[in-house]
Each structure stands twice: as C-alpha cells, then as structure tokens.
C-alpha positions in Angstrom: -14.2 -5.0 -7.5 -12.7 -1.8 -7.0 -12.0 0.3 -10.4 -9.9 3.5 -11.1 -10.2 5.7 -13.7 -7.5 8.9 -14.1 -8.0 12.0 -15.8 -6.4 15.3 -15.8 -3.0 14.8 -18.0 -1.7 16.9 -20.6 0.7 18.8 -21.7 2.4 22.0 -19.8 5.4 23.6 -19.5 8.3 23.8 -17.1 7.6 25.7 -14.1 3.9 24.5 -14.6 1.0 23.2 -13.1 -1.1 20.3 -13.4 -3.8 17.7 -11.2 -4.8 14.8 -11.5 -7.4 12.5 -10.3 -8.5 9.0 -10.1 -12.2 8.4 -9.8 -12.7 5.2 -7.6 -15.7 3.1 -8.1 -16.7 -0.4 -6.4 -16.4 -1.8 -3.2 -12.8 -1.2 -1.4 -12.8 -4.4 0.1 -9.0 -5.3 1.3 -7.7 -2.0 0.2 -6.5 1.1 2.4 -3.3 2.5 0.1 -4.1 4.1 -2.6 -0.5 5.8 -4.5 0.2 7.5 -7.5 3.1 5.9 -9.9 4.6 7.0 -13.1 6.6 5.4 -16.0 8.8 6.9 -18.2 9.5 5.8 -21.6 11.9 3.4 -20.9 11.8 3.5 -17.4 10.3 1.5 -14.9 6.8 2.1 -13.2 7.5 4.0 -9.8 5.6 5.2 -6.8 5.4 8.9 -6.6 3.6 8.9 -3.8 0.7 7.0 -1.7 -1.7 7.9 0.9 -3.4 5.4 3.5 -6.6 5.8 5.5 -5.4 7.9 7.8 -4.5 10.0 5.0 -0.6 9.3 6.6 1.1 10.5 3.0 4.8 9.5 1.7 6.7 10.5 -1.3 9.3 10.2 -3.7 12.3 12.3 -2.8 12.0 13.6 -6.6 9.0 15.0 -6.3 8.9 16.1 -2.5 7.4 19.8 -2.1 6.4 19.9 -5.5 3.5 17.4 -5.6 0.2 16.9 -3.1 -1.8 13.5 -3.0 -5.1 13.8 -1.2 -7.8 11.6 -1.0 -11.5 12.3 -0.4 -13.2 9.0 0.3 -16.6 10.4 0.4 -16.7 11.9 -3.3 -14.4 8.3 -4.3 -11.9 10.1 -5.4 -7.5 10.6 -5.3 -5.9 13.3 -6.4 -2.5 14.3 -7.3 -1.6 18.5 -7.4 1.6 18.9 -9.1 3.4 22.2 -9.1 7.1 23.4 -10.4 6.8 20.3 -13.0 10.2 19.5 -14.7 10.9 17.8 -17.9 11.6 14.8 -16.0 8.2 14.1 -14.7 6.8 13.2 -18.2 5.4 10.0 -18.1 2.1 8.0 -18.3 0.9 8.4 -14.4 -1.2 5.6 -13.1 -3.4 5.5 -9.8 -3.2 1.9 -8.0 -5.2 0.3 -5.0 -3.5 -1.7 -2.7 -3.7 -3.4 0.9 -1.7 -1.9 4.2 1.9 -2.1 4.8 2.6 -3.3 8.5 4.6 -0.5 9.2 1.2 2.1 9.2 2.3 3.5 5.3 1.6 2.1 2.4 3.7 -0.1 0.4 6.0 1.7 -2.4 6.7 -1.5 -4.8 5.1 -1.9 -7.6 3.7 -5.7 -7.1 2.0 -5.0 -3.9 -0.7 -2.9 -5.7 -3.5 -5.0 -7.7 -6.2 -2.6 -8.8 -4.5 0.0 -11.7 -6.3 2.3 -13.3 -5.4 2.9 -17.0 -3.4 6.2 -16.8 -3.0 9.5 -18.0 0.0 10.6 -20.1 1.4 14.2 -18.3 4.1 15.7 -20.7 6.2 18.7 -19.3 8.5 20.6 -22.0 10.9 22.3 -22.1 
C-alpha cells in the first residue's frame, strides 16, 4: 500500500515563504491524483490543490498564484511551494492519494482520497 509522509511545516511570517513535501513510498496501484488539503482549526479539511499524471494541476481560488504543486514520480515525491503566505493559510496540511476523476483532473472532495499522510502543521503570523 501506498504511504505518505509530509515534512517541511513551520512557522513564518506574512509575506513569507514555505515548501512542503510528501515522500511517497509503496506501490501506486489505483492511484493517479495526488492533492494537497489543509484544515484549519475549526474548519473543514479542503483541497488546496492536486496534480494528476499528466501533471494537469488545479487549485483553490485562495491560493491561486501564490502556491505551486509539483510532482516528481521518479524521486516519489509531491511538493507544495507556497509564496506570499497570509494568516489565513495556517493549518495542519495533509498530502492524500487518490484514483482519477473522469473529467482528466483529479477529484477535489475530501472522501474521494484514501491514502493520507499524517500532516504538517504550517503557521503564518501576523
């Protein structure tokens, strides 16, 4: 089975800069989306952004032009380069595997993911 394993959080200021990455080990059988969520404290998980294959890439309106996923399958790895980081984008950021979306993009719900890494708490301030 497929495992993920984030690193890279921390704590920076506004304006700052910060990436993340999810080491992927396993077999990828089934799965061609990989995606980046995030939960807030008291908020619910959401996709920030996801990356297929075909490396075919889709994001959250909040964080469009200010964040980057990549994915390099040879070195098992996903990235997430987040520049300009605001207050708002503290929370505990998560790395998920999932199967295609018919539509050639990759799924942005929550329940359509099934492998989660364990995540990695990012905390912008002020």
């Amino acid at each position: 089975q497929v495992q993920l394993m984030e690193s890279g959080g921390g704590s920076v200021q506004t304006g700052g800069s910060l990436t993340l990455s999810c080491a992927i080990s396993g077999k990828e059988y089934g799965v061609t989306c990989l995606a980046w969520f995030r939960q807030a404290s008291g908020k619910e998980r959401e996709a920030v952004a996801t990356i297929n294959r075909g490396r075919s890439v889709s994001y959250a309106d909040s964080v469009k032009g200010r964040f980057t996923i990549s994915r390099d399958n040879a070195e098992n790895s996903l990235t997430l380069q987040m520049s300009s980081l605001k207050p708002d984008d503290t929370a505990m950021y998560y790395c998920a595997a999932g199967p295609p979306a018919i539509n050639g993009y990759c799924y942005e719900h929550r329940d359509k993911y099934n492998i989660w890494g364990q995540g990695t708490q990012v905390t912008v301030s002020t």
